[in-house]
Backbone as CSV, one residue per row, in Angstrom:
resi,resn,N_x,N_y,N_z,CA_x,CA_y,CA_z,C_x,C_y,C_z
1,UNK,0.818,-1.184,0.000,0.000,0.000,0.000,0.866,1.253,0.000
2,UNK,1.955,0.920,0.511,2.883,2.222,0.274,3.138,2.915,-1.460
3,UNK,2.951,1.720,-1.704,3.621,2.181,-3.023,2.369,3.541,-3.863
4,UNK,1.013,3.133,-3.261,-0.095,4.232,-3.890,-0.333,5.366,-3.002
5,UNK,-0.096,4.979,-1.358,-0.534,6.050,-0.409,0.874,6.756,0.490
6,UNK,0.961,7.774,0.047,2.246,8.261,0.667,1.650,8.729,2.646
7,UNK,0.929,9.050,2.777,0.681,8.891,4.363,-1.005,9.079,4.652
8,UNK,-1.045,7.521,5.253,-2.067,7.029,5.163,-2.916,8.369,6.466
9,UNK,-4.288,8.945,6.515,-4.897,9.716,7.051,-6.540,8.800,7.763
10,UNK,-6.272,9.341,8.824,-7.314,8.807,9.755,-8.911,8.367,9.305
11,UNK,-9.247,9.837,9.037,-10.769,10.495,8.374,-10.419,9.810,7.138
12,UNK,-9.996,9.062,6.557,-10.288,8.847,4.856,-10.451,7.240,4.702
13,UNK,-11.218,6.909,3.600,-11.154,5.307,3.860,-10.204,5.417,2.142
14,UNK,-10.036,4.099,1.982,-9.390,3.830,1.219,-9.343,2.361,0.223
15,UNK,-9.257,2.221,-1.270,-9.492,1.453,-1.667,-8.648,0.065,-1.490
16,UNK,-9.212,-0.979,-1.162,-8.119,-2.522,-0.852,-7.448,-2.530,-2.635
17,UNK,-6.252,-2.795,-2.519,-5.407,-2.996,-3.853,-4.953,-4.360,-3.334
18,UNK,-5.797,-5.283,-4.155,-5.438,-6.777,-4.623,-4.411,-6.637,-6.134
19,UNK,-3.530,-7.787,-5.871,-2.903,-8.238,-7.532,-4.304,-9.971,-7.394
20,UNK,-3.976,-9.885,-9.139,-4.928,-11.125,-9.331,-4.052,-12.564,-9.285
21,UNK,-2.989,-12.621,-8.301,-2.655,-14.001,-8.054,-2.262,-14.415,-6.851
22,UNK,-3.296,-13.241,-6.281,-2.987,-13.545,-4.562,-4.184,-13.653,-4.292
23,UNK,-5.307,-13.625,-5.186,-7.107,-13.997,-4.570,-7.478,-14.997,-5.947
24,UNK,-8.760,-15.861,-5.260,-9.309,-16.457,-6.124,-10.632,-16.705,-6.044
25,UNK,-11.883,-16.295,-7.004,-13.320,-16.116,-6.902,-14.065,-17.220,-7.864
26,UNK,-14.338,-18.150,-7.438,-15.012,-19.093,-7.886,-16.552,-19.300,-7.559
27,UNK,-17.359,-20.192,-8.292,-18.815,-20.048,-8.488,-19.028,-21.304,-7.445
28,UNK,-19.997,-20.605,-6.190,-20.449,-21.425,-5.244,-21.277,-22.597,-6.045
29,UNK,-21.190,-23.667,-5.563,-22.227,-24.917,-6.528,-22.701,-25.700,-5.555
30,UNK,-22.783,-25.375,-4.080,-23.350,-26.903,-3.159,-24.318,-25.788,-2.017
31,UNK,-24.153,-24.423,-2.327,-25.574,-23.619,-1.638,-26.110,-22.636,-2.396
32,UNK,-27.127,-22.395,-1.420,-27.788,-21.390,-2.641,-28.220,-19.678,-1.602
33,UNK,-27.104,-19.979,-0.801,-27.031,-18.832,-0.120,-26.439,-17.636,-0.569
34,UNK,-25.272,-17.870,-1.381,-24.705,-16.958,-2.346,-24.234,-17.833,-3.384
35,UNK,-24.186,-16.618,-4.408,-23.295,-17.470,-6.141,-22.233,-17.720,-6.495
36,UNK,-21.195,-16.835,-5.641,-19.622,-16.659,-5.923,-18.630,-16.887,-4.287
37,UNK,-18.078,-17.364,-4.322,-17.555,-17.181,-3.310,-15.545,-16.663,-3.508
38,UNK,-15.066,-16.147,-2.087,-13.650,-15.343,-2.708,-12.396,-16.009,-1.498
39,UNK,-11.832,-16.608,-1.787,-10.927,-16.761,-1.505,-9.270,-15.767,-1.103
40,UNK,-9.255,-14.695,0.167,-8.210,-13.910,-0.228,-7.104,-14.348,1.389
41,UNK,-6.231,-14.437,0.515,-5.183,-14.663,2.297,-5.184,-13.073,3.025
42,UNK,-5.124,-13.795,4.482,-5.216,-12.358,5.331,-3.734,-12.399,5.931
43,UNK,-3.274,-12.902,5.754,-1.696,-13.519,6.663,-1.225,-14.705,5.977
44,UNK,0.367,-14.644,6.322,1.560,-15.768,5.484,1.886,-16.149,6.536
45,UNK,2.099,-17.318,6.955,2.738,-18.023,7.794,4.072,-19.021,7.386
């Protein structure tokens, strides 16, 4: 996030910057509670 926000401010929200090979959104098929579901890591261990 550094690389877009030079100093991040309290009062402001801000957009999440994903790359597309660190999440993955695939089509729920065994409920019918939602259609898509998203896969994103929150932490590396």
């Amino acid at each position: 996030m550094n690389k877009y926000i030079d100093k991040i401010k309290e009062d402001r929200e801000y957009p999440l910057h994903l790359r597309n090979d660190t999440f993955s959104i695939e089509k729920a098929e065994n409920t019918n509670k939602f259609d898509y579901w998203a896969r994103i890591p929150v932490a590396s261990t």
